[in-house]
C-alpha positions as CSV (number, residue, x, y, z in Angstrom):
1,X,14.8,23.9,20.7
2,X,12.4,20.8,19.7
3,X,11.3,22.2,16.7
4,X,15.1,22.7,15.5
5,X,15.7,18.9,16.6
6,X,12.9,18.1,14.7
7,X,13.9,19.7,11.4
8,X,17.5,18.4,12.1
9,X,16.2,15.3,12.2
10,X,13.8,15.4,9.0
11,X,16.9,16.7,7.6
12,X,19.1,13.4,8.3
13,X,16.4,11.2,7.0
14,X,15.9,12.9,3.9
15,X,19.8,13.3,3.0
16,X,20.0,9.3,4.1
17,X,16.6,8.6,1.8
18,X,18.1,10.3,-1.0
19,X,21.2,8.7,-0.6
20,X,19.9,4.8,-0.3
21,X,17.7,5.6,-2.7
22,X,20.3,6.5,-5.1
23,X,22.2,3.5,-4.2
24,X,19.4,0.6,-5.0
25,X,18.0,2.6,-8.3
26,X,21.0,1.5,-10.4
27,X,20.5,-2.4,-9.2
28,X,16.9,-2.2,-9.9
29,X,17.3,-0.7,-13.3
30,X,19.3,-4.3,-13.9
31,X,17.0,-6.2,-12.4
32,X,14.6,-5.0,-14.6
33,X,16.7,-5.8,-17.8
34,X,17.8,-9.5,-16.7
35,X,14.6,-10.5,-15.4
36,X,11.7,-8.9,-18.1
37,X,8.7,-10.1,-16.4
38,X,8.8,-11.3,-12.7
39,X,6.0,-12.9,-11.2
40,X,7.5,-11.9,-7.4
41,X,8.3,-8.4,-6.6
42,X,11.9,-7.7,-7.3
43,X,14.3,-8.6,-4.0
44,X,16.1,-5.0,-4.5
45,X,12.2,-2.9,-4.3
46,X,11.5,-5.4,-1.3
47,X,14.7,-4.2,0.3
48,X,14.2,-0.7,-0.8
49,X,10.6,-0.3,1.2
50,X,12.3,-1.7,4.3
51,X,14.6,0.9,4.0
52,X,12.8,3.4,4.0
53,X,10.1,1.8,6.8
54,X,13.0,1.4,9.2
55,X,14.8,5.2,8.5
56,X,11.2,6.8,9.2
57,X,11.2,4.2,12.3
58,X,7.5,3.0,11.5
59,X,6.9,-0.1,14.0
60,X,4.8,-2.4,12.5
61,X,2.8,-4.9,14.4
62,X,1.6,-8.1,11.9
63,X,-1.6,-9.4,13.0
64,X,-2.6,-13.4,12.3
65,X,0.2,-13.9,9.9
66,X,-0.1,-17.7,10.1
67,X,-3.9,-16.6,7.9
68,X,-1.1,-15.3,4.5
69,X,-1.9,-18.3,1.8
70,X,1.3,-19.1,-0.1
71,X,-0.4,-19.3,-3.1
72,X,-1.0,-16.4,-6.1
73,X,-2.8,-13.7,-3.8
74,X,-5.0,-10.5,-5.1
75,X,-5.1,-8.5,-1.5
76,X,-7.6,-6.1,-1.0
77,X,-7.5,-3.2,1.9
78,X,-8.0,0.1,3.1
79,X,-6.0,2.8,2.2
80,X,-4.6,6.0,4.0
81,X,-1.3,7.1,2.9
82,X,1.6,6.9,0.4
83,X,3.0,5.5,3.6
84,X,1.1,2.5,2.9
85,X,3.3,1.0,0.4
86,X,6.2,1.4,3.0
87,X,4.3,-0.6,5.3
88,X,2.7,-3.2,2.9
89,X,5.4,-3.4,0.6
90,X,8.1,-4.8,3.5
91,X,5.6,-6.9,4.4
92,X,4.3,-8.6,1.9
93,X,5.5,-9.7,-2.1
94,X,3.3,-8.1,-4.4
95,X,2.8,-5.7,-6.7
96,X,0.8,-2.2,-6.2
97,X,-2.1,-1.0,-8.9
98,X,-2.2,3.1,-8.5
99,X,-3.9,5.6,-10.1
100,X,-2.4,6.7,-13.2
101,X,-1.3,10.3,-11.8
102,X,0.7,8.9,-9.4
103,X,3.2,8.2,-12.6
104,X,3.8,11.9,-12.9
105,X,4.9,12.5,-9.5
106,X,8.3,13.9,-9.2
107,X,10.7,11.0,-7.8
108,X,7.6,8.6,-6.6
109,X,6.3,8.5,-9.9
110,X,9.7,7.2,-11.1
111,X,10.4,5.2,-8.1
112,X,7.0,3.5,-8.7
113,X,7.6,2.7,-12.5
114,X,10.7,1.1,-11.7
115,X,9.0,-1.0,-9.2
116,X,6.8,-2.7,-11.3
117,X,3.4,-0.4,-10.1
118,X,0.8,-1.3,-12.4
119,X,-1.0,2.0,-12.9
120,X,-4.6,2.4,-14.2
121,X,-7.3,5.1,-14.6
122,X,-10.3,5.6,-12.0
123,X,-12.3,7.8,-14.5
124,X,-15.7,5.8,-14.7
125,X,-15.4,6.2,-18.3
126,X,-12.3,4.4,-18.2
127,X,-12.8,1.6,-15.9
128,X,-14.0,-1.0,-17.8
129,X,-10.6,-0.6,-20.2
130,X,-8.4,-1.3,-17.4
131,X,-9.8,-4.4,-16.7
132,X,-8.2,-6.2,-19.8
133,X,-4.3,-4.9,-17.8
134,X,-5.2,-6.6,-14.4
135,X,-6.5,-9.5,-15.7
136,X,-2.9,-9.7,-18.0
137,X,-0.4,-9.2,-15.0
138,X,-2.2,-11.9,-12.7
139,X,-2.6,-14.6,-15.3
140,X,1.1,-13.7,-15.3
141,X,1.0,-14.9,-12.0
142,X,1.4,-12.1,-9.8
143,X,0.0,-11.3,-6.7
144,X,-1.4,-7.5,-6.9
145,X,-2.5,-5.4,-4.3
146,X,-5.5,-3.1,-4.7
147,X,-7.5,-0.5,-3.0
148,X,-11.1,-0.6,-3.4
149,X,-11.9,2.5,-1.6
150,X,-10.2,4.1,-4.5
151,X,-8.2,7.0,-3.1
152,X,-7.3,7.5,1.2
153,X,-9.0,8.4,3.8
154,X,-8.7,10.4,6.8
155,X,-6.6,7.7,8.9
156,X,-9.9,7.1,11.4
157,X,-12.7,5.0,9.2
158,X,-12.5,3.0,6.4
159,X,-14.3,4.3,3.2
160,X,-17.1,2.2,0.9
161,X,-15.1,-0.2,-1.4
162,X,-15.7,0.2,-4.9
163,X,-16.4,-3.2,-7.0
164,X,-15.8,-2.1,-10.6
165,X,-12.0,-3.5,-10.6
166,X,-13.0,-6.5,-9.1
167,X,-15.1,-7.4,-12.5
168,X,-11.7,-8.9,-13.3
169,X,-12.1,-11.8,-11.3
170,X,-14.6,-13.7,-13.1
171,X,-12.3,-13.5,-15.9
172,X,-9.4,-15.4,-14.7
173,X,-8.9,-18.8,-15.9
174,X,-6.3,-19.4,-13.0
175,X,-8.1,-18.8,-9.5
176,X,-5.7,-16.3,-7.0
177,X,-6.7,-16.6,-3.8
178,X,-8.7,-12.7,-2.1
179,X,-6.4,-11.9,1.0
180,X,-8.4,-8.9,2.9
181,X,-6.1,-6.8,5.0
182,X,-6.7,-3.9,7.3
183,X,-4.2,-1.8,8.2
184,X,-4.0,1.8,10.6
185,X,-1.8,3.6,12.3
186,X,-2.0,3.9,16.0
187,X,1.0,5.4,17.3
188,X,3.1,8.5,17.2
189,X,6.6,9.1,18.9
190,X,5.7,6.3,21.3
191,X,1.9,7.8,22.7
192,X,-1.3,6.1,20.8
193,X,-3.0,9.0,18.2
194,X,-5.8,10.8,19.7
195,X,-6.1,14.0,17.4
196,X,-7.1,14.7,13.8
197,X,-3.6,16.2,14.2
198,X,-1.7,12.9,15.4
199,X,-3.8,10.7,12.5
200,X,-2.8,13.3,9.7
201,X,0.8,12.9,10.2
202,X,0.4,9.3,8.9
203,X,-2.8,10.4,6.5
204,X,-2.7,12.0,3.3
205,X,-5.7,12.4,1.9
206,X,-7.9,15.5,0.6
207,X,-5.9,18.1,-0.5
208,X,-3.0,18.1,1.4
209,X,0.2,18.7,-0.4
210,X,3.1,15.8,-0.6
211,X,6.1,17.5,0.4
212,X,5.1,19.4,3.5
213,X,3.4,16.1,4.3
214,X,6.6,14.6,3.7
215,X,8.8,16.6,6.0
216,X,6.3,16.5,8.4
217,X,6.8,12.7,8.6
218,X,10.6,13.1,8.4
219,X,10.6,15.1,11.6
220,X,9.0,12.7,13.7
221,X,10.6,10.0,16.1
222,X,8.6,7.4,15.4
223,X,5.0,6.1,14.3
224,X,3.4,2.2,15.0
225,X,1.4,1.1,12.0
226,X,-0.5,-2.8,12.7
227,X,-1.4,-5.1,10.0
228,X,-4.3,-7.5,10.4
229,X,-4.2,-10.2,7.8
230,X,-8.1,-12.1,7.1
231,X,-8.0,-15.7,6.5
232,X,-8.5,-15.8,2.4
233,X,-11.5,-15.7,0.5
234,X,-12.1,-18.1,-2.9
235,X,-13.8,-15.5,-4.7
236,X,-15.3,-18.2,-6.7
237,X,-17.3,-19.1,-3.6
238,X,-19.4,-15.7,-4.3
239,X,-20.9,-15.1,-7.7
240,X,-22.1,-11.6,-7.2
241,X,-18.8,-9.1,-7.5
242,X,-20.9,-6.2,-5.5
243,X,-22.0,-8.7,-3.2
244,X,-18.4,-10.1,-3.0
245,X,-17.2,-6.1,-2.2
246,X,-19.5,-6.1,0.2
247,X,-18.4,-8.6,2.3
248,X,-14.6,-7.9,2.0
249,X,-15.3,-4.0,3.1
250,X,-17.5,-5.5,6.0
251,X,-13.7,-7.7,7.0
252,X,-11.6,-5.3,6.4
253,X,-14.0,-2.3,8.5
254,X,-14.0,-5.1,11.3
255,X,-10.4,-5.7,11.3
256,X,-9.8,-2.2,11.1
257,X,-11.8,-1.5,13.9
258,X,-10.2,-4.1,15.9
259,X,-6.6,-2.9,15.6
260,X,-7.4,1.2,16.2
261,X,-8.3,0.5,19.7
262,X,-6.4,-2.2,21.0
């Protein structure tokens, strides 16, 4: 009997998703058209990812909010899920750099162009072409959100940051501020995640499959996801970019730590 509550209820949510999502495309597709290159993430996208966080009822506890600069931001955190850009996406204005393959994705990939995803390659031999890309969309002001780990992890630890992207920073002429973030999920339908199991409903990572991933997600009550925002970082302040990596894993670990057990 739970199990056909459950997939009546993934059901619901996916006829609804399909539905709003249908609804907001059209709006964005003009956005895009009137206003050619936004430095704030469109207001229709924004309302689109709190949409969808509050139809897959993901709670989200924000952590030292009062430490988000109001100036031009590049935020740098952990990474665990698609989910994540729910999450991070109603909760903060930016824009998301993904790895290129995420482009061809069937829906997401589309979903993801028209919300301004800046997507770039991870191949070592391509790394050091990308860099010209990000250093064009934050001199257009931007703020960008990027994920140094470089793919997601198993929900439980954070993984070692990569520092290749961040050779873009010494580039910049106009100085964004580095706003570290840690994020995890914690909860599921109301109890706090103990199991492997529990942590991979909210984790893709590996080679799991999206769509049974997806449904799984669907069919749950509820999950709890906290946000722990650093007090920013002037990158300018560190000269080294590895040694600059370094120290924004060691936050972000800390943080992430932190908010997995309280």
């Amino acid at each position: 009997m739970l199990s056909k509550l459950a997939h009546l209820r993934a059901a619901l949510k996916f006829a609804v998703f399909i539905l709003g999502t249908l609804a907001l495309v059209p709006f964005q597709l003009v956005y895009m058209l009137v206003v050619w290159r936004p430095r704030r993430q469109s207001p229709i996208v924004r309302a689109w990812f709190v949409f969808v966080r509050e139809l897959l009822q993901i709670k989200v506890t924000l952590i030292d909010r009062k430490n988000l600069s109001r100036r031009q931001k590049i935020f740098l955190g952990n990474h665990i899920s698609y989910l994540d850009i729910i999450v991070l996406g109603a909760a903060f204005d930016c824009f998301f750099v993904a790895k290129s393959d995420v482009a061809s994705w069937p829906v997401f990939g589309f979903l993801s162009k028209i919300g301004g995803t800046i997507f770039i390659s991870r191949q070592r031999t391509q790394i050091k072409n990308q860099i010209p890309l990000l250093k064009k969309h934050i001199e257009r002001r931007k703020s960008l959100f990027l994920f140094p780990e470089g793919t997601t992890s198993n929900g439980r630890r954070v993984l070692p940051f990569k520092s290749s992207l961040l050779n873009v920073l010494p580039l910049l002429h106009k100085k964004p501020v580095i706003q570290p973030i840690s994020l995890a999920y914690t909860h599921i339908n109301g109890r706090h995640m103990a199991t492997q199991e529990d942590y991979d409903t909210a984790a893709w990572y590996g080679d799991m499959t999206l769509a049974p991933h997806l449904w799984n997600v669907f069919k749950q009550q509820s999950l709890h996801a906290t946000i722990y925002v650093h007090p920013k970082l002037g990158f300018y302040e560190v000269s080294d970019i590895k040694r600059l990596t370094a120290e924004i894993q060691e936050k972000v670990s800390e943080g992430f730590a932190k908010i997995s057990v309280d």
